[in-house]
C-alpha positions, 0 to 999 in steps of 0.5 A: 475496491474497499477492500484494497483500502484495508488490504493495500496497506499490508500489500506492496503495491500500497507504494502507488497509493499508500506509502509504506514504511519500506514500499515507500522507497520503492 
């Protein structure tokens, strides 16, 4: 699962763990 640590960042499913500047509103 390291690789979606690195890879969640870039993928839309991120806004679950990793909030991203525009998946974080989803």
């Amino acid at each position: 699962m390291e690789e979606v640590s690195e890879g969640n960042q870039r993928t839309p499913i991120v806004a679950n763990s990793c909030p991203n500047p525009g998946e974080v509103e989803v």
